[in-house]
PDB file of N, CA, C and O in Angstrom, chain B, residues numbered from 101:
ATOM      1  N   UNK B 101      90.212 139.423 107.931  1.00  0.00           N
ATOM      2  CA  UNK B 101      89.641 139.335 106.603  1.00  0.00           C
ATOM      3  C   UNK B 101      90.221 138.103 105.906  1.00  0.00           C
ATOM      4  O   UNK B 101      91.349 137.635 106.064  1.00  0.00           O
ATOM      5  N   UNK B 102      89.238 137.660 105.100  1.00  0.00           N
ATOM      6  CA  UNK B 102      89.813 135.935 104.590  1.00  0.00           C
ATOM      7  C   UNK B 102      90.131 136.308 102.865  1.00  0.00           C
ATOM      8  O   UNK B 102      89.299 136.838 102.129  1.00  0.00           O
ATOM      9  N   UNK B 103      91.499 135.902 102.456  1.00  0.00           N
ATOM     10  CA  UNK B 103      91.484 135.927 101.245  1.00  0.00           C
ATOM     11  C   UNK B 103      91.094 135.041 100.535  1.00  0.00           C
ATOM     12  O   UNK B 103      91.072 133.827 100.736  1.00  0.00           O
ATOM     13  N   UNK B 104      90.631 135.898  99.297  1.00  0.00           N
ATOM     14  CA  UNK B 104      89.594 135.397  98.147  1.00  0.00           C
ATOM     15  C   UNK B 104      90.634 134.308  97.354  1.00  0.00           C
ATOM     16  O   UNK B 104      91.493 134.736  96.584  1.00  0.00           O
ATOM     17  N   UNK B 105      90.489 133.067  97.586  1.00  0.00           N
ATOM     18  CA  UNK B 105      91.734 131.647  96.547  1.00  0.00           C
ATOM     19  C   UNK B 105      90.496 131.452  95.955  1.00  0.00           C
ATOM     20  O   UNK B 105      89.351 131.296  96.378  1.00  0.00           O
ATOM     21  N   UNK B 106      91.181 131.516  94.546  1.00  0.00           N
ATOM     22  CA  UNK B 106      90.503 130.741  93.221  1.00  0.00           C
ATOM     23  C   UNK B 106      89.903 129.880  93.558  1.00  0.00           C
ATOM     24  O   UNK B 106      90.359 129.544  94.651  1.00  0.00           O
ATOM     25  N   UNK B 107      88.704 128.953  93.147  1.00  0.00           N
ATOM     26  CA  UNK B 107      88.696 127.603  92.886  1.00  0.00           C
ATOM     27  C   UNK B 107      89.736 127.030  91.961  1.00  0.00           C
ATOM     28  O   UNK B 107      90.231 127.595  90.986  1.00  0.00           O
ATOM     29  N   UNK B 108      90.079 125.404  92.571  1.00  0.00           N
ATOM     30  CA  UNK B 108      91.089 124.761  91.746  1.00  0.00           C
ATOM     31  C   UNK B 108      89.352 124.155  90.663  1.00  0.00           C
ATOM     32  O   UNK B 108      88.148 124.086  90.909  1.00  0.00           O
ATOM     33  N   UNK B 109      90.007 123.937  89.807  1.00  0.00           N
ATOM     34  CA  UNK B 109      89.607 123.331  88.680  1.00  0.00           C
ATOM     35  C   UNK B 109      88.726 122.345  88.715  1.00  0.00           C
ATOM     36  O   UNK B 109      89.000 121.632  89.681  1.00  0.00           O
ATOM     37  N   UNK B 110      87.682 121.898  88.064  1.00  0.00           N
ATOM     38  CA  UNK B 110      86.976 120.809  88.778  1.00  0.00           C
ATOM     39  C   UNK B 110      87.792 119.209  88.095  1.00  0.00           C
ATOM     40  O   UNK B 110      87.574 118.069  88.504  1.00  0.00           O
ATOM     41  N   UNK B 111      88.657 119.587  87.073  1.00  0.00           N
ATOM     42  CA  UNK B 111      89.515 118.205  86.703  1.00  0.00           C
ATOM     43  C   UNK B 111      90.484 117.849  87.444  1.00  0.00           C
ATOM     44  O   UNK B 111      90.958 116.714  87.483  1.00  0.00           O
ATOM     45  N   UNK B 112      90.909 118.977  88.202  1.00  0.00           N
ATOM     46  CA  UNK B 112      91.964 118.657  89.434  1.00  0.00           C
ATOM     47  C   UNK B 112      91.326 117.927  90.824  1.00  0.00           C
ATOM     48  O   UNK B 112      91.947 117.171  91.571  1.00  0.00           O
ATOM     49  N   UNK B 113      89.997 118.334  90.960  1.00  0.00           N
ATOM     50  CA  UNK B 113      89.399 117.859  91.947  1.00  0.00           C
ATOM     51  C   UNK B 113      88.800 116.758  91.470  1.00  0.00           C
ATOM     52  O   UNK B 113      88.863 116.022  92.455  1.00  0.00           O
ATOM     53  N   UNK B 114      88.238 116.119  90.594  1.00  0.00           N
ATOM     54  CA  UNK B 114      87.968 114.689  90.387  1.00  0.00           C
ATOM     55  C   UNK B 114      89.105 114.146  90.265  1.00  0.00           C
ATOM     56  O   UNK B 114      89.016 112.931  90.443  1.00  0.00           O
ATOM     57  N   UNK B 115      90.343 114.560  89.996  1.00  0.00           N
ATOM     58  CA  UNK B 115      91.714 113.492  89.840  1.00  0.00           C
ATOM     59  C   UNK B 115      92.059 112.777  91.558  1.00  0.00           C
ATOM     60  O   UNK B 115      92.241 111.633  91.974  1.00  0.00           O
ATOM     61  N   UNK B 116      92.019 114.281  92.258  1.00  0.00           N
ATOM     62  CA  UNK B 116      91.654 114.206  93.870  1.00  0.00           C
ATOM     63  C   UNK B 116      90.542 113.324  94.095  1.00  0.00           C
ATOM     64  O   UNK B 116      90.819 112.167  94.410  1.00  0.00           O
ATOM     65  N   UNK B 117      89.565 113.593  94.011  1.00  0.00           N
ATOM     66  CA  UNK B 117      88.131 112.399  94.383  1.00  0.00           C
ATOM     67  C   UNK B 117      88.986 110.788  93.962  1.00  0.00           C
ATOM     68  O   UNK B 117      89.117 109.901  94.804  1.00  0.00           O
ATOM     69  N   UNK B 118      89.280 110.717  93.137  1.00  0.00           N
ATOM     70  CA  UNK B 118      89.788 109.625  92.572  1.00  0.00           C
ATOM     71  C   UNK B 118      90.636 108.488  93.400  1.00  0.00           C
ATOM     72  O   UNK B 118      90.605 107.260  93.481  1.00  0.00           O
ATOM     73  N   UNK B 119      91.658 109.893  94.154  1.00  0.00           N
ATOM     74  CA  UNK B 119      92.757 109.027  94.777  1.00  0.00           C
ATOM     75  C   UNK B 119      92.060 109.078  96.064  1.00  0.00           C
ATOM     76  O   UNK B 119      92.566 108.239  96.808  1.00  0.00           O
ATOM     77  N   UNK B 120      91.059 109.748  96.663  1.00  0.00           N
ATOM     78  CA  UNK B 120      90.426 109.385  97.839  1.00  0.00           C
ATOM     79  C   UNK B 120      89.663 108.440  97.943  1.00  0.00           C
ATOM     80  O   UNK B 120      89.538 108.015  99.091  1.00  0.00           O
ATOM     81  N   UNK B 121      88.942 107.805  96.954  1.00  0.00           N
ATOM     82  CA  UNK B 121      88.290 106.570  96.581  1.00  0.00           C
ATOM     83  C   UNK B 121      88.804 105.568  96.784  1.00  0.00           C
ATOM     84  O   UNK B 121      88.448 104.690  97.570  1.00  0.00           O
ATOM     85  N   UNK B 122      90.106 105.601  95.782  1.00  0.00           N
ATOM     86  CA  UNK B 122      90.588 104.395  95.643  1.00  0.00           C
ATOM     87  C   UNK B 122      91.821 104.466  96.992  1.00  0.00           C
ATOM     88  O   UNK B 122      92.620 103.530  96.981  1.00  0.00           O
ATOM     89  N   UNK B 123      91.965 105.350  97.940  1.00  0.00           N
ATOM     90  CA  UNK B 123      92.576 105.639  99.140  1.00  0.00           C
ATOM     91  C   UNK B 123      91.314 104.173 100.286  1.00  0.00           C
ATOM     92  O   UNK B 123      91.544 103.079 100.801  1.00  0.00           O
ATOM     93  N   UNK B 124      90.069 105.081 100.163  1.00  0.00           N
ATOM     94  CA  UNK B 124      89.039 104.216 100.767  1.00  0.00           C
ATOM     95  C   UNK B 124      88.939 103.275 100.232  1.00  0.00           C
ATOM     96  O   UNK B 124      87.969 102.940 100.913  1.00  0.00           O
ATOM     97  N   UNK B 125      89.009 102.800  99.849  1.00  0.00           N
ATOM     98  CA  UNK B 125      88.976 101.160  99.237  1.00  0.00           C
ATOM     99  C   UNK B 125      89.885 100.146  99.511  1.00  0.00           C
ATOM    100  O   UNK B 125      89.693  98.959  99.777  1.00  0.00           O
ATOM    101  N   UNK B 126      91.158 100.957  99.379  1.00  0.00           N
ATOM    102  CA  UNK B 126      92.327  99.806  99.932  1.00  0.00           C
ATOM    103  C   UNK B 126      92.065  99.705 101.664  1.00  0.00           C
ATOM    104  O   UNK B 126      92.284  98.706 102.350  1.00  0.00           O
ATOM    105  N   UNK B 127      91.445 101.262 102.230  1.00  0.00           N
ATOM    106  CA  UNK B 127      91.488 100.813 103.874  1.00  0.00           C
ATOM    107  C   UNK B 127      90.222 100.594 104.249  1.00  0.00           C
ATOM    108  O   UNK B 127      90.034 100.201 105.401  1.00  0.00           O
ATOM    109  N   UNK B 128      89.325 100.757 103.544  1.00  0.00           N
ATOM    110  CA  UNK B 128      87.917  99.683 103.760  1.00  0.00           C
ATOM    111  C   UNK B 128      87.463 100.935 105.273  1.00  0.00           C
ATOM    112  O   UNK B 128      87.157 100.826 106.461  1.00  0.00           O
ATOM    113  N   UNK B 129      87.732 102.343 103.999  1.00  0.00           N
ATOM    114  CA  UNK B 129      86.795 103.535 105.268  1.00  0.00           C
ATOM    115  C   UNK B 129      85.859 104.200 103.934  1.00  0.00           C
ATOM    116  O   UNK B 129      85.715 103.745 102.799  1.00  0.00           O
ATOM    117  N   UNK B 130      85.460 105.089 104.377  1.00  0.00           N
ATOM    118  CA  UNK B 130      84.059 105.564 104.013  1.00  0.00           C
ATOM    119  C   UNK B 130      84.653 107.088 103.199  1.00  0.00           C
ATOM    120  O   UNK B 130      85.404 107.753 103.912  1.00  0.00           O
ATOM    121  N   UNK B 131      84.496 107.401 102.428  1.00  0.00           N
ATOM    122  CA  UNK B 131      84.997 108.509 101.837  1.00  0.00           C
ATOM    123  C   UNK B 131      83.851 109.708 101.961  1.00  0.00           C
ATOM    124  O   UNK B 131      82.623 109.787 101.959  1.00  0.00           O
ATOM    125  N   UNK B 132      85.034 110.622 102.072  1.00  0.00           N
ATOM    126  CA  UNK B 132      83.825 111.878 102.822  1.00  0.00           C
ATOM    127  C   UNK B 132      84.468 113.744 102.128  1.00  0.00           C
ATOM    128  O   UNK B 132      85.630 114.042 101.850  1.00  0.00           O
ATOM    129  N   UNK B 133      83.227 114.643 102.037  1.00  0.00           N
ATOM    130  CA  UNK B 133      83.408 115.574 101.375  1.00  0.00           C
ATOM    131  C   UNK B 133      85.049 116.462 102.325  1.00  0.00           C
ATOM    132  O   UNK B 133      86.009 117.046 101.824  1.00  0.00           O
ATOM    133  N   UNK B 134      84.758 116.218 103.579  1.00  0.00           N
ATOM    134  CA  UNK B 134      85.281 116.904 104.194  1.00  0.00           C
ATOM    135  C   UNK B 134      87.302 116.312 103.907  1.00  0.00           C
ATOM    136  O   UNK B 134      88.288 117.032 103.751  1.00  0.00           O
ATOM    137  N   UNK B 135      87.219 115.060 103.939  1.00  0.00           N
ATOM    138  CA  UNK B 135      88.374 114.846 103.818  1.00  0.00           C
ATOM    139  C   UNK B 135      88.908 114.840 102.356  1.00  0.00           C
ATOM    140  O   UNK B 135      90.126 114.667 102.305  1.00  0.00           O
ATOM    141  N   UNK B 136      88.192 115.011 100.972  1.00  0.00           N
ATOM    142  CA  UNK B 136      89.042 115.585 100.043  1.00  0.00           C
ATOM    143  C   UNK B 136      88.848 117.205  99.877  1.00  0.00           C
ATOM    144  O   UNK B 136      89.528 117.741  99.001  1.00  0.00           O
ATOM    145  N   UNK B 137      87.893 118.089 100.722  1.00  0.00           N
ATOM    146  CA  UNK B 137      88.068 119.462 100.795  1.00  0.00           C
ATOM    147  C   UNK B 137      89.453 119.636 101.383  1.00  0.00           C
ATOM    148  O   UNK B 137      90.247 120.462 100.935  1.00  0.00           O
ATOM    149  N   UNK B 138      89.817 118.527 102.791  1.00  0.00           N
ATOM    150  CA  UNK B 138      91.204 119.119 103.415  1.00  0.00           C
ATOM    151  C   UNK B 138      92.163 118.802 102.272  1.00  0.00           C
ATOM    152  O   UNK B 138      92.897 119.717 101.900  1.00  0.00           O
ATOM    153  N   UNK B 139      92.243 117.632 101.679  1.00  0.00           N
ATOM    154  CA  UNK B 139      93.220 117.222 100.695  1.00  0.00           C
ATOM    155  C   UNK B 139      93.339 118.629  99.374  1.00  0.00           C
ATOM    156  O   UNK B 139      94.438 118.754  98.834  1.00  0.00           O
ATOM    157  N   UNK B 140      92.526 119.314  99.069  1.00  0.00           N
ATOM    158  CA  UNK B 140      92.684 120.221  98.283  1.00  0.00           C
ATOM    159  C   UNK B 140      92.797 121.796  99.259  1.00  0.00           C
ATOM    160  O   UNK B 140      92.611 122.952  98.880  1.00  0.00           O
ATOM    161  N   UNK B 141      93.111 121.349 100.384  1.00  0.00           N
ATOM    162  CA  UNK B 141      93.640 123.005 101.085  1.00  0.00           C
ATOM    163  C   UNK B 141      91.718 123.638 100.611  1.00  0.00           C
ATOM    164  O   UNK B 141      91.787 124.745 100.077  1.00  0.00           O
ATOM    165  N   UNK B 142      90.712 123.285 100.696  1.00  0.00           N
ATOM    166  CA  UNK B 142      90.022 124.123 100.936  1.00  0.00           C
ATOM    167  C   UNK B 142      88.860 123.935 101.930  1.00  0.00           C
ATOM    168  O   UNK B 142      88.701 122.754 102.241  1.00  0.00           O
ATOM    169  N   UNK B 143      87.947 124.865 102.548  1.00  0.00           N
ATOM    170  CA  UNK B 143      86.947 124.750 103.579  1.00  0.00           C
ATOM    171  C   UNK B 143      85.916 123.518 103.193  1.00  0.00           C
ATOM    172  O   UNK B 143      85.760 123.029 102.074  1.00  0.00           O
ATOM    173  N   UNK B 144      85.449 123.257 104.063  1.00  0.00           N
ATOM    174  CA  UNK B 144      83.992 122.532 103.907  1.00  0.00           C
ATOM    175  C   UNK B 144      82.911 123.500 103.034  1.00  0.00           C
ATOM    176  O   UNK B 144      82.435 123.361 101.907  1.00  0.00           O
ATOM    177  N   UNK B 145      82.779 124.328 103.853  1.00  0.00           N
ATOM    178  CA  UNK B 145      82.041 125.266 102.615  1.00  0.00           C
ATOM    179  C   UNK B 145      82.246 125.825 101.749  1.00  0.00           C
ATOM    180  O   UNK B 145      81.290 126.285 101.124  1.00  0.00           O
ATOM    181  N   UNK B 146      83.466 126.033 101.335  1.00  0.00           N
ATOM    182  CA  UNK B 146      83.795 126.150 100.054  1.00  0.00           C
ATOM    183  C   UNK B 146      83.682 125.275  99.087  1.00  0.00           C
ATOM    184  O   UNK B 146      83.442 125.662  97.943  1.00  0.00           O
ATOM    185  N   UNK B 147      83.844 123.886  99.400  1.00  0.00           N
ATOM    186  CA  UNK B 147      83.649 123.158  98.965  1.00  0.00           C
ATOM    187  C   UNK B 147      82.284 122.446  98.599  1.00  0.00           C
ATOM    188  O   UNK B 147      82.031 121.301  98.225  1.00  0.00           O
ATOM    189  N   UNK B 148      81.663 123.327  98.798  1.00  0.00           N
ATOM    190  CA  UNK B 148      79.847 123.303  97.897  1.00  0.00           C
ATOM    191  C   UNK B 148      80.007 123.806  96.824  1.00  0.00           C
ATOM    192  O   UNK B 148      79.052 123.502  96.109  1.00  0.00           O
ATOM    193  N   UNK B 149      81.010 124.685  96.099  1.00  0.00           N
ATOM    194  CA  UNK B 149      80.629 125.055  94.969  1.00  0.00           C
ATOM    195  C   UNK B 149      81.234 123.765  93.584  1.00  0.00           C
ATOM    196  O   UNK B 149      81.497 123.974  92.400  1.00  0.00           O
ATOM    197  N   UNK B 150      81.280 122.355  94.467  1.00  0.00           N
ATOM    198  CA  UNK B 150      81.178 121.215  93.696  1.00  0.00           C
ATOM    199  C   UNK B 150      80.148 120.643  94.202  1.00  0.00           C
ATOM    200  O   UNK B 150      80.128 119.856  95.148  1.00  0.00           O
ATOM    201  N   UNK B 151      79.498 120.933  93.733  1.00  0.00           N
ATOM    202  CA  UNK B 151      78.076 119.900  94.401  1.00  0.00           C
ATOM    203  C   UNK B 151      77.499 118.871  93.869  1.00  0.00           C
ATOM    204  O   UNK B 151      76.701 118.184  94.507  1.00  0.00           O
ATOM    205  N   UNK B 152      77.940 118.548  92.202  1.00  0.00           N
ATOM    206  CA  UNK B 152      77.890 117.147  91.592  1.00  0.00           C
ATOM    207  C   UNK B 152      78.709 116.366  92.545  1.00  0.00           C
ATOM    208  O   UNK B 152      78.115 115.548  93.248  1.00  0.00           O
ATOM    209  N   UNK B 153      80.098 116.514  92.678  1.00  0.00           N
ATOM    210  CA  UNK B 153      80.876 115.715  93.271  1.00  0.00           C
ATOM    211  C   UNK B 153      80.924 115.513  94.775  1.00  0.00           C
ATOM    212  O   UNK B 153      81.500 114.603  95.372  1.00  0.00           O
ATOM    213  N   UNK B 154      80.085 116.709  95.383  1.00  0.00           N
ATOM    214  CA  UNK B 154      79.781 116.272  96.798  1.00  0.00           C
ATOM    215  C   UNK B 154      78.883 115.045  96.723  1.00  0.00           C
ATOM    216  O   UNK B 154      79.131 114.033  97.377  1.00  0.00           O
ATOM    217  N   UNK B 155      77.471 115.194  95.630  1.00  0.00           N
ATOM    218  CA  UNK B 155      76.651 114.120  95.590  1.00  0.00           C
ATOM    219  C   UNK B 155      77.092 113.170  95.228  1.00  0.00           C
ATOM    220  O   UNK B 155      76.607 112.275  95.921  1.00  0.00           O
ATOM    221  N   UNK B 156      78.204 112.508  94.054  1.00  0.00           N
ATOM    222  CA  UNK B 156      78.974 111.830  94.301  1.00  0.00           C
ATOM    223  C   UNK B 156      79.561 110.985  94.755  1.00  0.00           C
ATOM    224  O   UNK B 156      79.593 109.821  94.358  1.00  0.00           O
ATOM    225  N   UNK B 157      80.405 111.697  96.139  1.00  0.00           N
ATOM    226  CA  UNK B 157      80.409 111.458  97.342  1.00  0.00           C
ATOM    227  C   UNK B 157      79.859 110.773  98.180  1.00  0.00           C
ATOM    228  O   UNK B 157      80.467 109.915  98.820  1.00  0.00           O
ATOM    229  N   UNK B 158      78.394 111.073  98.353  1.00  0.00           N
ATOM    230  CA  UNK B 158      77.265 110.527  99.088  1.00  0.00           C
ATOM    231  C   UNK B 158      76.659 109.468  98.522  1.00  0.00           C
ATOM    232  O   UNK B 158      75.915 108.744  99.184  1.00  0.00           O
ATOM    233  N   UNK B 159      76.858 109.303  97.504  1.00  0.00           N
ATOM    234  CA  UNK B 159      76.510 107.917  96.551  1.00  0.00           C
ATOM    235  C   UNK B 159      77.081 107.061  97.213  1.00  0.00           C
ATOM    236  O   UNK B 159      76.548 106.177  97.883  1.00  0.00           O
ATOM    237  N   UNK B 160      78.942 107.404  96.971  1.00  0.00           N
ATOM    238  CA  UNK B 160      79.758 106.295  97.725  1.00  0.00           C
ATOM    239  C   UNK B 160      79.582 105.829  98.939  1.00  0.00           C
ATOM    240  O   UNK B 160      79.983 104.725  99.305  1.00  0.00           O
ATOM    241  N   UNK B 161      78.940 106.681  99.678  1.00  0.00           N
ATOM    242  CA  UNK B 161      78.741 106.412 101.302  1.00  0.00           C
ATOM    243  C   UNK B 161      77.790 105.918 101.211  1.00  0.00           C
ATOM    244  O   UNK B 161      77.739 105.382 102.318  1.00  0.00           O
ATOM    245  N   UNK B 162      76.292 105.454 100.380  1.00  0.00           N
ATOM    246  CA  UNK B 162      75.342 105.058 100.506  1.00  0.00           C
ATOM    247  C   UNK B 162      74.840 103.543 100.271  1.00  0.00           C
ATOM    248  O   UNK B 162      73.908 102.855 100.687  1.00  0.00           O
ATOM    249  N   UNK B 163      76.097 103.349  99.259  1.00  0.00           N
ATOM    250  CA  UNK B 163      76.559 102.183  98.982  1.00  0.00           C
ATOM    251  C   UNK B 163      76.517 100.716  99.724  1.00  0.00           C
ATOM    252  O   UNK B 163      76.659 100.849 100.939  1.00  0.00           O
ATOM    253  N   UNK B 164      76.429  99.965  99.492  1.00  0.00           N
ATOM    254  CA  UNK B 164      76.408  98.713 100.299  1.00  0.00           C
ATOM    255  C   UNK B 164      77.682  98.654  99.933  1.00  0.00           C
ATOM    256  O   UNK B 164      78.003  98.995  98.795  1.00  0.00           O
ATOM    257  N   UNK B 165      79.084  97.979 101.320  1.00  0.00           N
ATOM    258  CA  UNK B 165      80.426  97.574 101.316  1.00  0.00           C
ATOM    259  C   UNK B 165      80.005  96.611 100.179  1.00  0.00           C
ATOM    260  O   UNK B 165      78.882  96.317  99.771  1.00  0.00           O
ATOM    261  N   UNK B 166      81.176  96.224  99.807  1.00  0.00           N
ATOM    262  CA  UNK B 166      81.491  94.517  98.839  1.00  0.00           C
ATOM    263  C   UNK B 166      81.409  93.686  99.669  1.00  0.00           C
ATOM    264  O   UNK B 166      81.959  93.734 100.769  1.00  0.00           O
ATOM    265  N   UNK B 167      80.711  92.812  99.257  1.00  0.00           N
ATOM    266  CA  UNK B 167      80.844  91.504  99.772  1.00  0.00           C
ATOM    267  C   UNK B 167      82.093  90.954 100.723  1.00  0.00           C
ATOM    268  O   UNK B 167      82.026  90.150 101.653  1.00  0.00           O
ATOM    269  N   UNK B 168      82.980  91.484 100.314  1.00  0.00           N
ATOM    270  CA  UNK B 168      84.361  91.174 100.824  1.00  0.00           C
ATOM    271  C   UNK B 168      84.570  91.487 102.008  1.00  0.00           C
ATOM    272  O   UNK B 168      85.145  90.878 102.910  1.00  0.00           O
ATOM    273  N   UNK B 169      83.997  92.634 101.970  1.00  0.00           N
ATOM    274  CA  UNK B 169      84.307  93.918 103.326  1.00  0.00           C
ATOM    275  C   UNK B 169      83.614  93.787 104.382  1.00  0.00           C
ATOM    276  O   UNK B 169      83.975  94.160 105.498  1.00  0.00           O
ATOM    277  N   UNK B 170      81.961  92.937 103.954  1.00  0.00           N
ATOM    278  CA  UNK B 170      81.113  93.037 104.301  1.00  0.00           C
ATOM    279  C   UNK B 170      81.570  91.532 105.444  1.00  0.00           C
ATOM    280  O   UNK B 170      81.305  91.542 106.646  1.00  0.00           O
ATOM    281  N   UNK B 171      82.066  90.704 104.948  1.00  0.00           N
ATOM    282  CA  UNK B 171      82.406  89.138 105.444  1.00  0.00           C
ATOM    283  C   UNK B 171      83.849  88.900 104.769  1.00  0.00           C
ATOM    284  O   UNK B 171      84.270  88.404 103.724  1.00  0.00           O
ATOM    285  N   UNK B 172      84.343  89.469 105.830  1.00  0.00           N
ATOM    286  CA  UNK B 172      86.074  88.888 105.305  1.00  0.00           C
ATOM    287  C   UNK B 172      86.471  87.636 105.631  1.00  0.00           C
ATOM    288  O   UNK B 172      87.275  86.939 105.011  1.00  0.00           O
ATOM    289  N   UNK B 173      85.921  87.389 106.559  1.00  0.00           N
ATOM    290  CA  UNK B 173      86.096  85.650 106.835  1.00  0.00           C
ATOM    291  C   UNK B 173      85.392  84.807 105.610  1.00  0.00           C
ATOM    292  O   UNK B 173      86.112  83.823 105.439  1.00  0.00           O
ATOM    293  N   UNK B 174      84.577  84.781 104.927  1.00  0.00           N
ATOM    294  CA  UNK B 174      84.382  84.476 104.048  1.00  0.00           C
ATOM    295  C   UNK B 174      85.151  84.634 102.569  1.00  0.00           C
ATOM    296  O   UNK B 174      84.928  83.920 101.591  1.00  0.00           O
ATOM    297  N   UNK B 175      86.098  85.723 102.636  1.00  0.00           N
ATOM    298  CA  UNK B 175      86.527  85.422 101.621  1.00  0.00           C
ATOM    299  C   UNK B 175      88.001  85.074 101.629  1.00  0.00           C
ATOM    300  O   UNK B 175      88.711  84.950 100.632  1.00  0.00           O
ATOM    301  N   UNK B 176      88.385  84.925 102.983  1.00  0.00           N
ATOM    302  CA  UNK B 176      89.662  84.050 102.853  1.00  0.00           C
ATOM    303  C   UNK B 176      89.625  82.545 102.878  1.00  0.00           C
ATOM    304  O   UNK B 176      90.655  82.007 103.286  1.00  0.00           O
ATOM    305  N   UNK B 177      88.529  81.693 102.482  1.00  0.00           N
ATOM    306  CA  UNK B 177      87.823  80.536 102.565  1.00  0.00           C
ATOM    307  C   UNK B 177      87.722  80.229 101.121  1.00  0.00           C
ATOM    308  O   UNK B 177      86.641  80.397 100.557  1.00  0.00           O
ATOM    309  N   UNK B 178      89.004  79.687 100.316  1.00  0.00           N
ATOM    310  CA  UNK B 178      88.461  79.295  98.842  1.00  0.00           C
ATOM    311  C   UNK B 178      87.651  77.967  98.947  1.00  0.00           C
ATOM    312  O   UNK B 178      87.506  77.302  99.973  1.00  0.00           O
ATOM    313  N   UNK B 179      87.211  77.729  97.865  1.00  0.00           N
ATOM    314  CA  UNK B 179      87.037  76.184  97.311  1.00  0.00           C
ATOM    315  C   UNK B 179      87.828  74.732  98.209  1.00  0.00           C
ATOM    316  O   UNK B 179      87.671  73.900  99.102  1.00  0.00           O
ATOM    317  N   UNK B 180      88.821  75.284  97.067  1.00  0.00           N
ATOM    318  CA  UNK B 180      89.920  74.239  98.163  1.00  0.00           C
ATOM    319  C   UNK B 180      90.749  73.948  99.103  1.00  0.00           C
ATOM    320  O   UNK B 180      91.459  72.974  99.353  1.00  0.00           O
ATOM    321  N   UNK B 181      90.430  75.545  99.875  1.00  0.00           N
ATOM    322  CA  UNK B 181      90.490  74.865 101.202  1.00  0.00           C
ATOM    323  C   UNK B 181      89.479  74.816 102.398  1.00  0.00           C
ATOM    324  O   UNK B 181      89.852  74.956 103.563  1.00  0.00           O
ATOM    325  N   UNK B 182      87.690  74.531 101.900  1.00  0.00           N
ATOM    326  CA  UNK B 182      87.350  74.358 102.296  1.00  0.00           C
ATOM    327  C   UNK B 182      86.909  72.822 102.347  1.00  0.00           C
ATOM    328  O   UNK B 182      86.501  72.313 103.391  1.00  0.00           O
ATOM    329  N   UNK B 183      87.001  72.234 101.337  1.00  0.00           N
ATOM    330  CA  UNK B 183      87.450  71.115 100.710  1.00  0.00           C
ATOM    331  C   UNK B 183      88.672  70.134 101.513  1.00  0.00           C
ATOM    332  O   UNK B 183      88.588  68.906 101.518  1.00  0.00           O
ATOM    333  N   UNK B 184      89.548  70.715 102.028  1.00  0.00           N
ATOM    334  CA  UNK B 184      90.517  69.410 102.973  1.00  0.00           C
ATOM    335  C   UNK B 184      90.180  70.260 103.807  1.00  0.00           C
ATOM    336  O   UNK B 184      90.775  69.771 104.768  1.00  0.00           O
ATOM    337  N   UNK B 185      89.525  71.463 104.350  1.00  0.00           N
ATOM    338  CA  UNK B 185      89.083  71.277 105.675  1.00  0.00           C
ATOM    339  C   UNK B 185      88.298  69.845 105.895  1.00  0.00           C
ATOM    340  O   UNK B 185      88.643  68.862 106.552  1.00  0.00           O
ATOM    341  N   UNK B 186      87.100  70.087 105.095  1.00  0.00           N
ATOM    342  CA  UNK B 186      85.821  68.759 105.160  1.00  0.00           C
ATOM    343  C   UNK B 186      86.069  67.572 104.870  1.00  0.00           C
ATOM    344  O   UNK B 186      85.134  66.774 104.946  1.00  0.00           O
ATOM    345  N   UNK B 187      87.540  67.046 104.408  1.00  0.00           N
ATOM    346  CA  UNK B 187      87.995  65.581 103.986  1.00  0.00           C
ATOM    347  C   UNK B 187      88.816  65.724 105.958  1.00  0.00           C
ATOM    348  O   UNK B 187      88.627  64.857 106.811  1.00  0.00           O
ATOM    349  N   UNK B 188      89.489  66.755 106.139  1.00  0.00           N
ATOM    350  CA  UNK B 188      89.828  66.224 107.462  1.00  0.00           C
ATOM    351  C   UNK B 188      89.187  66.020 108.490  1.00  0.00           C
ATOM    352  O   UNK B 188      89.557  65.184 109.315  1.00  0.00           O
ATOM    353  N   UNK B 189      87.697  67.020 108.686  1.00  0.00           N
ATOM    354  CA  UNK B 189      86.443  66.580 109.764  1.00  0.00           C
ATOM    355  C   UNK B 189      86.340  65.415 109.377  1.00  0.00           C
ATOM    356  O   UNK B 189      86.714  64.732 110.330  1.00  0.00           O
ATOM    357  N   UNK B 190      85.983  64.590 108.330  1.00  0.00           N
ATOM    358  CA  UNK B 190      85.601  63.596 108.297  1.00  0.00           C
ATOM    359  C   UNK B 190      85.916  61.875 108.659  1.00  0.00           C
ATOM    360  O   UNK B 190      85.063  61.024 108.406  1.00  0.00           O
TER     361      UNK B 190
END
């Protein structure tokens, strides 16, 4: 038999969404329902009874990466040093 745990709060769980976001962002992965359900100790299916913030969720994943993420070689390429690259080809 499975015991009945409260739901945590839904301000505790967007504080959670929060740091999983900005978790995915610094490592340039994909943020997902399942891995802030484990971060709050609860099931996948339990974790439907947030279903704004699952959708949410799926926003973030639907997302086009940043530019950055998308072409990192491009953005370690400023101005000026693409600039004495092209004075030294020359």
């Amino acid at each position: 038999m499975t015991r009945n745990v409260p739901d945590p709060p839904e301000a505790l769980v967007r504080k959670h969404l929060q740091e999983v976001l900005d978790t995915c962002r610094e490592t340039n992965k994909q943020p997902s329902v399942l891995m802030l359900a484990r971060l709050l100790e609860l099931t996948n299916t339990t974790f439907r009874r947030y279903p704004d913030i699952a959708r949410e969720i799926a926003d973030h994943r639907a997302a086009p990466p940043p530019l950055e993420a998308a072409r990192p070689h491009m953005a370690d390429s400023s101005p000026a040093t693409r600039s004495s690259d092209d004075a030294t080809a020359s």
